[in-house]
C-alpha positions in Angstrom: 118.1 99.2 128.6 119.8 101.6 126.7 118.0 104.8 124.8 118.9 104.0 121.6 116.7 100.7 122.2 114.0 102.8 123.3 114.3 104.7 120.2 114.4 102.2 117.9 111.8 100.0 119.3 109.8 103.3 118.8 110.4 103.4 115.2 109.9 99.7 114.7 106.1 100.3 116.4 105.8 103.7 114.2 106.6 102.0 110.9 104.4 98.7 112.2 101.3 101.2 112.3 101.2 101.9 108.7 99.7 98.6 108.4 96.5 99.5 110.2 96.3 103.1 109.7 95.3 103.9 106.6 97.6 106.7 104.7 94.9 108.3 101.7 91.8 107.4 100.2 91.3 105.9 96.8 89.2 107.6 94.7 86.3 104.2 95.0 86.4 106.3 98.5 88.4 103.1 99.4 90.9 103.8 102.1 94.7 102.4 101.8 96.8 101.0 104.2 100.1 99.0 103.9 98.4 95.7 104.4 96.7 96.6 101.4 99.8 98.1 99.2 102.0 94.9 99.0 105.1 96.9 98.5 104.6 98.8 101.1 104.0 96.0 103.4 107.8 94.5 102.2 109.1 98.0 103.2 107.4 97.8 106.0 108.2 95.0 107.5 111.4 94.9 106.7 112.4 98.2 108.0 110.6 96.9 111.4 112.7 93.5 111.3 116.0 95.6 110.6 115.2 98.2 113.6 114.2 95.4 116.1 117.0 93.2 115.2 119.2 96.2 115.9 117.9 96.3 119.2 119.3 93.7 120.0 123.3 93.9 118.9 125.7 94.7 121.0 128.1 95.4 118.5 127.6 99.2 117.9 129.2 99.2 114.5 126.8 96.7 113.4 124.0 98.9 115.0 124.7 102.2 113.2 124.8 100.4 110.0 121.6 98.7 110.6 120.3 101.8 111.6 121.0 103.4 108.4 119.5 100.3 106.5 116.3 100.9 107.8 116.6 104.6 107.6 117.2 103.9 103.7 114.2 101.4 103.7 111.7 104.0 105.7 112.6 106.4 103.1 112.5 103.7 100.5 108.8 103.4 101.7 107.8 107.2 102.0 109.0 107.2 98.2 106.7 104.5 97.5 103.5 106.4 99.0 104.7 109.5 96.8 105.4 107.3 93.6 101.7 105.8 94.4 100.2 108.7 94.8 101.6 110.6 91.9 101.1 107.7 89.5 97.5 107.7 90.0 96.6 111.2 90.6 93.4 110.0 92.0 95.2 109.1 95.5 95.0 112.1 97.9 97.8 111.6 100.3 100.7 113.1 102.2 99.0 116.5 102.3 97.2 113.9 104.9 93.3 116.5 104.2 90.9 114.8 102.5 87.8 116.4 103.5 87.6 117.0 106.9 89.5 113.5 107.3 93.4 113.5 108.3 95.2 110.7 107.3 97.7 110.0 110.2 99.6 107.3 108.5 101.2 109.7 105.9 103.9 110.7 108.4 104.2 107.8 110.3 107.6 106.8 107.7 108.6 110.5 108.9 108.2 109.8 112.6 110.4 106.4 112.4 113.0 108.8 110.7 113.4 110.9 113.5 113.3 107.6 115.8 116.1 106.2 114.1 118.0 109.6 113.9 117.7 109.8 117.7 118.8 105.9 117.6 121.9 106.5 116.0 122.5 109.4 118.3 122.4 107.8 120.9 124.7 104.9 119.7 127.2 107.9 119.0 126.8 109.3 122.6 127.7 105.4 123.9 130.4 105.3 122.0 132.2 108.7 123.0 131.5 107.8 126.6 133.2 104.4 126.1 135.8 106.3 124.6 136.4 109.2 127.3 136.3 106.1 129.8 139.0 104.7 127.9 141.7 107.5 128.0 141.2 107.5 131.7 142.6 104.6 132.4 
């Protein structure tokens, strides 16, 4: 198995959490996860389908691209919680304080960021080895 599997089954598990931790607190005291935020569940599970399928590819082309796709969809989703949060101005989020409460789900988009960064590192280290291999022969 190579790292950047690791990594990105990482961020595919990181992202998969938003749907049961819960990212802010309506003001009903009603708290919100993704399986309750339909769009964010779409982001959601489609950034996890993109990172898992990448797992798998051999091609490492492919796998940077598809790495950047569900960077730009975990983003994509972290804009969402903002844009929710800033539309109803009632949503107390990011900050991740409520109370005495913190609200881990708020950087879990941030933590499959860095998953996928160190993904696509790691496909870039591959393909420089392959490379140095190469021009030895």
């Amino acid at each position: 198995m190579r790292i950047q599997s690791i990594w990105l089954l990482l961020a595919a598990i990181t992202i998969l959490s938003l749907l049961m931790i819960n990212y802010g607190v309506l003001p009903s005291l009603s708290e919100v996860n993704a399986s309750k935020d339909y769009v964010l569940m779409v982001f959601v599970l489609l950034a996890a389908i993109v990172s898992l399928f990448a797992v798998f590819l051999k091609d490492r082309n492919m796998q940077k691209k598809l790495i950047v796709v569900s960077g730009i969809i975990t983003v994509g989703s972290l804009l969402w919680m903002l844009y929710r949060a800033y539309i109803s101005k009632s949503l107390e989020l990011i900050v991740g304080l409520v109370g005495n409460k913190l609200y881990l789900g708020a950087a879990m988009p941030v933590l499959a960021c860095i998953f996928l960064f160190l993904a696509y590192r790691g496909v870039r280290s591959d393909e420089k080895l392959l490379r140095s291999a190469d021009r030895l022969r």
